[in-house]
RODO-2510 file (C-alpha; in nm, 4 decimals, decimal comma):
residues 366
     n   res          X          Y          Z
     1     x     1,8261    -4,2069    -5,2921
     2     x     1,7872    -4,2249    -5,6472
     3     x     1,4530    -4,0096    -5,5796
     4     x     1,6467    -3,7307    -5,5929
     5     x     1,6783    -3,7905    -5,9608
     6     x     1,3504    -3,6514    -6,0415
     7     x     1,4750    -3,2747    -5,9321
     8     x     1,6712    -3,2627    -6,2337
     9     x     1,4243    -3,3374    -6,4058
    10     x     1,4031    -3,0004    -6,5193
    11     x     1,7144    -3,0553    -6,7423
    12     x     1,6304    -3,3836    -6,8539
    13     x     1,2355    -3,4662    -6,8908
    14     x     1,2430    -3,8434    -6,7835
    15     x     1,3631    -3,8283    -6,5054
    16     x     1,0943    -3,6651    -6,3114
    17     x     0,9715    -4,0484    -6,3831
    18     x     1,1496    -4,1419    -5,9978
    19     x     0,8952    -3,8802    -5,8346
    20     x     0,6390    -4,1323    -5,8962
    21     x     0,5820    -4,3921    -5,6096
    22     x     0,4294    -4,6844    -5,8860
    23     x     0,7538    -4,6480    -6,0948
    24     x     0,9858    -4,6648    -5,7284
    25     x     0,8094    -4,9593    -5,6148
    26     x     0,8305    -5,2065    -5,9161
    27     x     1,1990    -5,0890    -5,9556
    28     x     1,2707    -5,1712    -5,6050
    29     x     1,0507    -5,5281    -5,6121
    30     x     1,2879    -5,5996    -5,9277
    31     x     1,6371    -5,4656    -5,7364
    32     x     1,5444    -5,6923    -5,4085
    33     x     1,4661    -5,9722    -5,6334
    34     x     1,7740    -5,9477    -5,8634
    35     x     1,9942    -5,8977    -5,5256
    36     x     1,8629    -6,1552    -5,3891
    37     x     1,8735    -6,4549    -5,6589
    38     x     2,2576    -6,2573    -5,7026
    39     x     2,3430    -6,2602    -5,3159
    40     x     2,1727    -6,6262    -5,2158
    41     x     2,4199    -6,8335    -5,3261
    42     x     2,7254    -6,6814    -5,1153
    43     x     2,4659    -6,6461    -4,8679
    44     x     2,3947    -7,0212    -4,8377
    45     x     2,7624    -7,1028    -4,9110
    46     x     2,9012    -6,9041    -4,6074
    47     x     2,6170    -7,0003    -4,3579
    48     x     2,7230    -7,3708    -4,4328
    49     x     3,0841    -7,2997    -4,3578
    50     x     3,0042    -7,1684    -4,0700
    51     x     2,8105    -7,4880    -3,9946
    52     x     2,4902    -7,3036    -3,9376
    53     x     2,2643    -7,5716    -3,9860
    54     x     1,9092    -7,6225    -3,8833
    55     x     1,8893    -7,8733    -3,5672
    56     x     1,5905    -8,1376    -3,5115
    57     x     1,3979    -8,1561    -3,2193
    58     x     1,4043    -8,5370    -3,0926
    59     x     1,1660    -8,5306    -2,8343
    60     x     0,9114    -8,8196    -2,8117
    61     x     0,5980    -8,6349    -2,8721
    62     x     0,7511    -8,5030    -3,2613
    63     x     0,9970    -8,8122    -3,2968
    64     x     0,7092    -8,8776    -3,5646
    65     x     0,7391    -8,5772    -3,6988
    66     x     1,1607    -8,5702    -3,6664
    67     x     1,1442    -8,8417    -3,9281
    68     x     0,9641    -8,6896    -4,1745
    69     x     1,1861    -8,4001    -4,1545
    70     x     1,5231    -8,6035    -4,1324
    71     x     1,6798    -8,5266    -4,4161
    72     x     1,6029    -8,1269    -4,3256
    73     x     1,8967    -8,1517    -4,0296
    74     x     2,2304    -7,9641    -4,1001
    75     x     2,0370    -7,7599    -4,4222
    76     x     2,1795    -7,3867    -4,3047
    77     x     1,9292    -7,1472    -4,1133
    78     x     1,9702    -6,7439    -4,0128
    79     x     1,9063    -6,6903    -4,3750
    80     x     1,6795    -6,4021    -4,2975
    81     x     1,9953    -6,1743    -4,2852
    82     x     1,9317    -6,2219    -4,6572
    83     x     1,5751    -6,0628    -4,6531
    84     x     1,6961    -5,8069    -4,4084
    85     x     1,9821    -5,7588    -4,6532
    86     x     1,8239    -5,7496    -5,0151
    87     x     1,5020    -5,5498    -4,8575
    88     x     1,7275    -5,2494    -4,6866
    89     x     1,9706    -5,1804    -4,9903
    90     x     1,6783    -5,1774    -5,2517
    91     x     1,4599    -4,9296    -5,0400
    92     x     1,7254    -4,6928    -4,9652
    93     x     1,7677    -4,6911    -5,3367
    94     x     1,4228    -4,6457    -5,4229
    95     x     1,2576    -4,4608    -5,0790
    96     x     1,2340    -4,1156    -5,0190
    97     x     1,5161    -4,0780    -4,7328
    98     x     1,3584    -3,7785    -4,6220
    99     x     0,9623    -4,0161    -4,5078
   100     x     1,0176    -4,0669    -4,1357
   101     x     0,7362    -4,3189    -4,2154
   102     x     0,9884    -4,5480    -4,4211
   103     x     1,2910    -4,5261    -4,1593
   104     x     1,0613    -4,6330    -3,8652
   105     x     0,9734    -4,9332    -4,0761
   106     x     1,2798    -4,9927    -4,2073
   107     x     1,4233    -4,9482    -3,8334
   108     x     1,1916    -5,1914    -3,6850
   109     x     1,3072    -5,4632    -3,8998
   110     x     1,6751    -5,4343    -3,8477
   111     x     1,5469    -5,4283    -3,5035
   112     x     1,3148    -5,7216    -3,4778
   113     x     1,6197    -5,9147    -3,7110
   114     x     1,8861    -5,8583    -3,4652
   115     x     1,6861    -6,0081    -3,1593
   116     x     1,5644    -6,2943    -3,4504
   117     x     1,9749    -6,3336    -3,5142
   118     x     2,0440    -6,3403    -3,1100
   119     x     1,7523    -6,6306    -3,0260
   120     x     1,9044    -6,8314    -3,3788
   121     x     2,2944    -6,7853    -3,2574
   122     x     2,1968    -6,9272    -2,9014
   123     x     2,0052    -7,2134    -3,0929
   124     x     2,2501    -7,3084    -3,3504
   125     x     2,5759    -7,1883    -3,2059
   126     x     2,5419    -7,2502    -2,8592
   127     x     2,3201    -7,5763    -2,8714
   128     x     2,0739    -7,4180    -2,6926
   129     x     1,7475    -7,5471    -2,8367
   130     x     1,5279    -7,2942    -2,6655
   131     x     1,7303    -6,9874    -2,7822
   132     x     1,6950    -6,6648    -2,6099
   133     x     1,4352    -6,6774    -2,2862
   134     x     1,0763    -6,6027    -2,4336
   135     x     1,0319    -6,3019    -2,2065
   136     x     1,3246    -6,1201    -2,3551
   137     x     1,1623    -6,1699    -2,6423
   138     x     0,8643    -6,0093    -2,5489
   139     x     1,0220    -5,7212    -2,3574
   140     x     1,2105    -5,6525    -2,6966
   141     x     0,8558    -5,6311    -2,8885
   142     x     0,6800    -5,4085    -2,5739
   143     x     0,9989    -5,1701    -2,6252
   144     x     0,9601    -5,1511    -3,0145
   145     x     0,5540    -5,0950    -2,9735
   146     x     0,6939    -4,8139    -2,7469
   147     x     0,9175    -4,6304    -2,9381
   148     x     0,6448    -4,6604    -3,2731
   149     x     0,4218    -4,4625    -2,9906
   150     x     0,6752    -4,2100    -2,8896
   151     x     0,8000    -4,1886    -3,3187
   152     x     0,4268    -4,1410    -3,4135
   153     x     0,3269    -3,8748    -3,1639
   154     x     0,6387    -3,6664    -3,2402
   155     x     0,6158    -3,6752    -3,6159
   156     x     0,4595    -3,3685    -3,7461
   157     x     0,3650    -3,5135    -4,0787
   158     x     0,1283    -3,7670    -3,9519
   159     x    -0,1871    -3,7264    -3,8228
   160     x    -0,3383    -3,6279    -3,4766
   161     x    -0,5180    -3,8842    -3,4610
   162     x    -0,2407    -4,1642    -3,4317
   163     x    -0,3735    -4,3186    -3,1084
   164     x    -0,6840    -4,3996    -3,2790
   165     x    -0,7958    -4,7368    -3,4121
   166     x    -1,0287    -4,7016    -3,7505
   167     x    -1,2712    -4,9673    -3,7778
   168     x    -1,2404    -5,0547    -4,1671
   169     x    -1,6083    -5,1840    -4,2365
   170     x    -1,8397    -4,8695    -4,2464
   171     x    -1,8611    -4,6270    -4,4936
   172     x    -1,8799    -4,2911    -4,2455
   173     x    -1,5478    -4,3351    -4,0493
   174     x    -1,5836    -4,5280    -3,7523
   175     x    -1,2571    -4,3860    -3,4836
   176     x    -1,1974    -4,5516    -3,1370
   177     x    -0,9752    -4,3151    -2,9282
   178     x    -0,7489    -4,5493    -2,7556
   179     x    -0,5379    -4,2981    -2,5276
   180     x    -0,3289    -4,4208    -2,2759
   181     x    -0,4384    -4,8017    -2,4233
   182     x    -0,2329    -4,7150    -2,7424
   183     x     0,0542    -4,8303    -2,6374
   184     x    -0,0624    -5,1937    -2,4959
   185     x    -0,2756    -5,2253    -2,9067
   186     x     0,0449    -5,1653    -3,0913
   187     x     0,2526    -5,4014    -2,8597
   188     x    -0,0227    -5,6897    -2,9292
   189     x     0,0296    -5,5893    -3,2607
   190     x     0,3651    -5,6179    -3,2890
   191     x     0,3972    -5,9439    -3,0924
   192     x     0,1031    -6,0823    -3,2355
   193     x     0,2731    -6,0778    -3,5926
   194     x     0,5971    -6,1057    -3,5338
   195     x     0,4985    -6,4346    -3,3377
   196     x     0,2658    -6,5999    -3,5568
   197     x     0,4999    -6,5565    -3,9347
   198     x     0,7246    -6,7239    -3,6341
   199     x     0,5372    -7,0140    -3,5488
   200     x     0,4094    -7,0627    -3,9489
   201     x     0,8050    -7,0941    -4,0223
   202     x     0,7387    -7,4677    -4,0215
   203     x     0,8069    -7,6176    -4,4030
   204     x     0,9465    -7,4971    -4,6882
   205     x     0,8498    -7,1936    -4,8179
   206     x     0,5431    -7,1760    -4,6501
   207     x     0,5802    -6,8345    -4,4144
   208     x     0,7713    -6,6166    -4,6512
   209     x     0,5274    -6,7332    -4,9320
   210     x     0,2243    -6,6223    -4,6954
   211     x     0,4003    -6,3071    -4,6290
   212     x     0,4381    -6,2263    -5,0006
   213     x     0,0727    -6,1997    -4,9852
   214     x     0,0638    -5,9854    -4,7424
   215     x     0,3038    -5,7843    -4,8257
   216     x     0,1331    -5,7174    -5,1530
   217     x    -0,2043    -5,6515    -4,9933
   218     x    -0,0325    -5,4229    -4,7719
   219     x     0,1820    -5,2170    -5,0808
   220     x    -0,1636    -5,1388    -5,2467
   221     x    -0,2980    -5,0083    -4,8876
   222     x    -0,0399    -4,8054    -4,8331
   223     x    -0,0236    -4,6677    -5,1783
   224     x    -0,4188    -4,5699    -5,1432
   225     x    -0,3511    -4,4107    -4,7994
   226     x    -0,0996    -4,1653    -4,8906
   227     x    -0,2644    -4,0765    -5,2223
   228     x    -0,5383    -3,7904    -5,1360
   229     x    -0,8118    -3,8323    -5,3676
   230     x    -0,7891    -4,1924    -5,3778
   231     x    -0,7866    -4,1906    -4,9964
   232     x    -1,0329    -3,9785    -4,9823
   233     x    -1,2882    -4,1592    -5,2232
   234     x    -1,2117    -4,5136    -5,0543
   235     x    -1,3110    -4,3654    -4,7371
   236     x    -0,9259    -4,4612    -4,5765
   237     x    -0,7480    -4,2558    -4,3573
   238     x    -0,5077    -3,9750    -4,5203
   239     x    -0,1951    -4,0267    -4,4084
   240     x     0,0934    -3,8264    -4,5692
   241     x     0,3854    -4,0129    -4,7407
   242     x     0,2527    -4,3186    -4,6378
   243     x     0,2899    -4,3866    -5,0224
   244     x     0,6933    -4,4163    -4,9543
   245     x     0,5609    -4,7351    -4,7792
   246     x     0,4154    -4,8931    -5,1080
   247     x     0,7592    -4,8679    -5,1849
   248     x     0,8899    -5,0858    -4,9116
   249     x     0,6570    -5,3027    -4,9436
   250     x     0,7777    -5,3757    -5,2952
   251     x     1,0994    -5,4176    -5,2069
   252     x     0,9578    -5,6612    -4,9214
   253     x     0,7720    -5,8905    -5,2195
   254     x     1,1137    -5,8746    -5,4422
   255     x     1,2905    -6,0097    -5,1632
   256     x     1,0453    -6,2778    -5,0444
   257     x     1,0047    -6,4385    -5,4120
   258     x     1,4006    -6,3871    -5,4617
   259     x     1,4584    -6,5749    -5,1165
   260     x     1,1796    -6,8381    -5,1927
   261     x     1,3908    -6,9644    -5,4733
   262     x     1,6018    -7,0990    -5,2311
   263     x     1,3717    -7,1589    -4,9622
   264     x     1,0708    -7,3607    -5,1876
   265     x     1,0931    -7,8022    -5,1354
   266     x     1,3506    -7,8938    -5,0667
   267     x     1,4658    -7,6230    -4,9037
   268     x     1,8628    -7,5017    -4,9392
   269     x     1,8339    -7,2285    -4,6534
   270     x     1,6088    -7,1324    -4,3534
   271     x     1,5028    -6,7775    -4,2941
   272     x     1,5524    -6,8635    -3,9338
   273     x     1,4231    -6,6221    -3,6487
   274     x     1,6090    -6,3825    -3,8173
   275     x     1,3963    -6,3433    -4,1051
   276     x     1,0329    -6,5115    -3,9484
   277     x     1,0550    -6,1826    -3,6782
   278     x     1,1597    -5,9196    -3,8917
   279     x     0,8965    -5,9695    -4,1638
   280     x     0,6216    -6,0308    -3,9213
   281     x     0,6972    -5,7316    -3,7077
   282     x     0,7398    -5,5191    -4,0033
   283     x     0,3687    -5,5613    -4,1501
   284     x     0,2392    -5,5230    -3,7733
   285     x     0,4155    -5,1339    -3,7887
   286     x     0,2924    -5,1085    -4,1508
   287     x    -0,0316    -5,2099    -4,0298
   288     x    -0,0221    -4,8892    -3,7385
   289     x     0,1164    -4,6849    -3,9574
   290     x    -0,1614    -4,6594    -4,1545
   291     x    -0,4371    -4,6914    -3,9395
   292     x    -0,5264    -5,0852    -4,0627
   293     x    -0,4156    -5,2894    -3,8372
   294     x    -0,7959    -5,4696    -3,8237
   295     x    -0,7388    -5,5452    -4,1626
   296     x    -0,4069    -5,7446    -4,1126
   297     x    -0,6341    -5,9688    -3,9414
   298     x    -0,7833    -6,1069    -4,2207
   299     x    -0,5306    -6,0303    -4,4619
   300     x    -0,2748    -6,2543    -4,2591
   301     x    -0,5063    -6,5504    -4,2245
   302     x    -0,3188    -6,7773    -4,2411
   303     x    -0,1033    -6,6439    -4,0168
   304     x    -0,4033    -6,6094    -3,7458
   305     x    -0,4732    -6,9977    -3,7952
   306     x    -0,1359    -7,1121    -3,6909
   307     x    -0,0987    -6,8813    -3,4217
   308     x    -0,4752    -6,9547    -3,2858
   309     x    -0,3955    -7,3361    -3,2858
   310     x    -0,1324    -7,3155    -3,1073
   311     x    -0,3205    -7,0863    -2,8269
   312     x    -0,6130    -7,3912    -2,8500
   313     x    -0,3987    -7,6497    -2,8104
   314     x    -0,2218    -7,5120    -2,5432
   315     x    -0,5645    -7,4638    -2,3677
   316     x    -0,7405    -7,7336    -2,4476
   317     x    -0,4453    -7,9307    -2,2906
   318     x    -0,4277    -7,7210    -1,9913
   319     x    -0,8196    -7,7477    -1,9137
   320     x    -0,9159    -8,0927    -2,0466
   321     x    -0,5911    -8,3307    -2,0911
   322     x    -0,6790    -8,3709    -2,4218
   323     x    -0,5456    -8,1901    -2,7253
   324     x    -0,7328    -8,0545    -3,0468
   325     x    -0,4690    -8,1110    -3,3440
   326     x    -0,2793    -8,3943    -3,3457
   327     x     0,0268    -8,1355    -3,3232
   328     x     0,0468    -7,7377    -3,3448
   329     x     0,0711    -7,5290    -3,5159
   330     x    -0,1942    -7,6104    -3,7872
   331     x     0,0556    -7,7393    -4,0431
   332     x     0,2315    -7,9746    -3,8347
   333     x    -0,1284    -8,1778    -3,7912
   334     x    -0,2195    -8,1837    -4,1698
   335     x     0,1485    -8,3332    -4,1958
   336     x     0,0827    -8,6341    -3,9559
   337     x    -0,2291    -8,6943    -4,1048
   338     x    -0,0560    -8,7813    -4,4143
   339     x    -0,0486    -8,4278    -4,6435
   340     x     0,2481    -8,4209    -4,7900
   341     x     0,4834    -8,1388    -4,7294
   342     x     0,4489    -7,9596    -5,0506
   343     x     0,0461    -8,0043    -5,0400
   344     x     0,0256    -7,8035    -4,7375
   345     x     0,2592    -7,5241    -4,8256
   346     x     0,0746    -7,4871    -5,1571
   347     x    -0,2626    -7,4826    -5,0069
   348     x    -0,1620    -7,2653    -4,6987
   349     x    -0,0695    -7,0333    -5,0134
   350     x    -0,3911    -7,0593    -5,1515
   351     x    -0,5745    -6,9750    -4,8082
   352     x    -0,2992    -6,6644    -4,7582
   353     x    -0,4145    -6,5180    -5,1278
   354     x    -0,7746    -6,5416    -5,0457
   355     x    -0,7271    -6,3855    -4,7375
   356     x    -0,5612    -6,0905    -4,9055
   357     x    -0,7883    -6,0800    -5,1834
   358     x    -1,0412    -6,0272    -4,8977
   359     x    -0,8649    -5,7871    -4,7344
   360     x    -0,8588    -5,5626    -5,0530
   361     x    -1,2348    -5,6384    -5,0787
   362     x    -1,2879    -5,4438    -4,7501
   363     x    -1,2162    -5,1172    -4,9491
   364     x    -1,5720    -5,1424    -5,1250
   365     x    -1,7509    -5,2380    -4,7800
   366     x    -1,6562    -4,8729    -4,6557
***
């Protein structure tokens, strides 16, 4: 809202300063952050009086892995509603609420939150350990990939070409029309994401520092994208007010480090499926909305390890008896083969900034 500023800039010269994206998106990084070092306390305090807390698995095959994590029992989860919180009043301070681009964003995190909060209330205040069924789930991500089809093809500021998938490594455009196969990309998409930050929200601080990464890689994208000549030079697809997203994204990375102060070893709250959902699903419609969802691939690496290793397990299990890791996902094995917990979250960061800083390295390969 405070965009709005900049018309009056005519009476007072600095203010045109909130027409510019750059200046929107470090001011809204900053709000998210200060909100949410400001809000995180009360946050943690009310989530532990309502006895929240995060339960332990104590079946035989992670009873090893129940004692390392011991003393993690009864530390309060659902703390996503923070991120969800911190992210949504700094970007409608700082967004243009007139980009359709930033309220189908924005909308399919509140969305992807509330089925997050639903499978954490059934785990934590029903005792249910498996939360909401899977499928539901899954039905809930199909519907959102949906509606992103039905938002995209009836928005008249972005391009025709929103069923197609741009293949980010050539330097003459390279455009797959996906037609009636749109729908069934942006669901795997969607689920793919939203699944994998999901299954990485294993230790402390590890998914929602990984995501920080992303989210950066993906602020600088999106920022390109909508900017015309910079688009146009880079070879990326022009995609008007996409730059509103560079925006969100900020606010996204103000949020993460703000809730990572609480969240980093030993952790004092859990982002819960509220939070590992939302912020997963969010950089898979980011991804669609401007046309780089190929590149999420490698700039959420880390992300794609834990979620593959969990698929290999699961096979090799299936087809051989045998497994490959000595648990999935991928952290969980380095863990019982004696890393300690902090090691792996710290090097897991380390693999999540390379992968971004190869994501951003595509740019020159086109």
């Amino acid at each position: 809202m405070l965009y709005y500023l900049s018309h009056f800039s005519a009476w007072w010269g600095p203010l045109n300063v909130f027409r510019y994206e750059t200046f929107r998106a470090m001011a809204a990084a900053l709000t998210s952050l200060v909100l949410s070092l400001a809000m995180g306390p009360t946050t943690i305090l009310l989530l532990t009086r309502l006895k929240l807390g995060q339960p332990l698995r104590l079946e035989s095959e992670v009873r090893e892995l129940a004692d390392l994590h011991s003393s993690k029992k009864g530390t309060p989860t659902m703390g996503g509603i923070l991120i969800l919180a911190t992210v949504t009043i700094s970007s409608l301070l700082w967004c243009d609420p007139a980009n359709r681009l930033y309220w189908l964003v924005l909308g399919s995190m509140l969305f992807l939150g509330f089925i997050g909060f639903a499978d954490d209330y059934e785990k934590v205040a029903k005792k249910n350990s498996k939360g909401i069924r899977g499928w539901h789930k899954l039905a809930a991500q199909a519907l959102l990939a949906i509606f992103v089809v039905v938002y995209l093809s009836y928005n008249a500021n972005y391009p025709r070409e929103w069923n197609s998938l741009y293949i980010p490594f050539f330097k003459t455009p390279a455009v797959v029309d996906m037609g009636l196969l749109t729908v069934v990309f942006f669901g795997l998409v969607i689920m793919g994401t939203s699944n994998a930050v999901n299954l990485t929200d294993g230790l402390d601080g590890l998914a929602i520092g990984c995501s920080i990464s992303v989210a950066m890689t993906y602020a600088i994208f999106c920022y390109l994208t909508g900017n015309a000549k910079l688009a146009t030079y880079l070879y990326l697809p022009l995609v008007s007010g996409a730059g509103e997203l560079a925006v969100f994204c900020a606010a996204l990375v103000g949020s993460g480090l703000g809730f990572l102060w609480f969240n980093c070893h030993p952790a004092r709250v859990f982002m819960g499926d509220t939070g590992s959902l939302a912020l997963g699903g969010v950089l898979g419609v980011l991804a669609i909305c401007i046309h780089e969802e190929l590149v999420l691939v490698i700039a959420g690496g880390v992300f794609v390890l834990e979620a593959g290793s969990v698929m290999l397990q699961v096979a090799s299990f299936k087809l051989t008896g045998k497994r490959i890791f000595a648990m999935s996902p991928l952290h969980h094995h380095f863990e019982l083969k004696g890393w300690d917990e902090t090691t792996v979250t710290v090097r897991f960061w380390i693999l999540s900034l390379v992968a971004s800083l190869l994501a951003l390295a595509t740019l020159k390969l086109r």
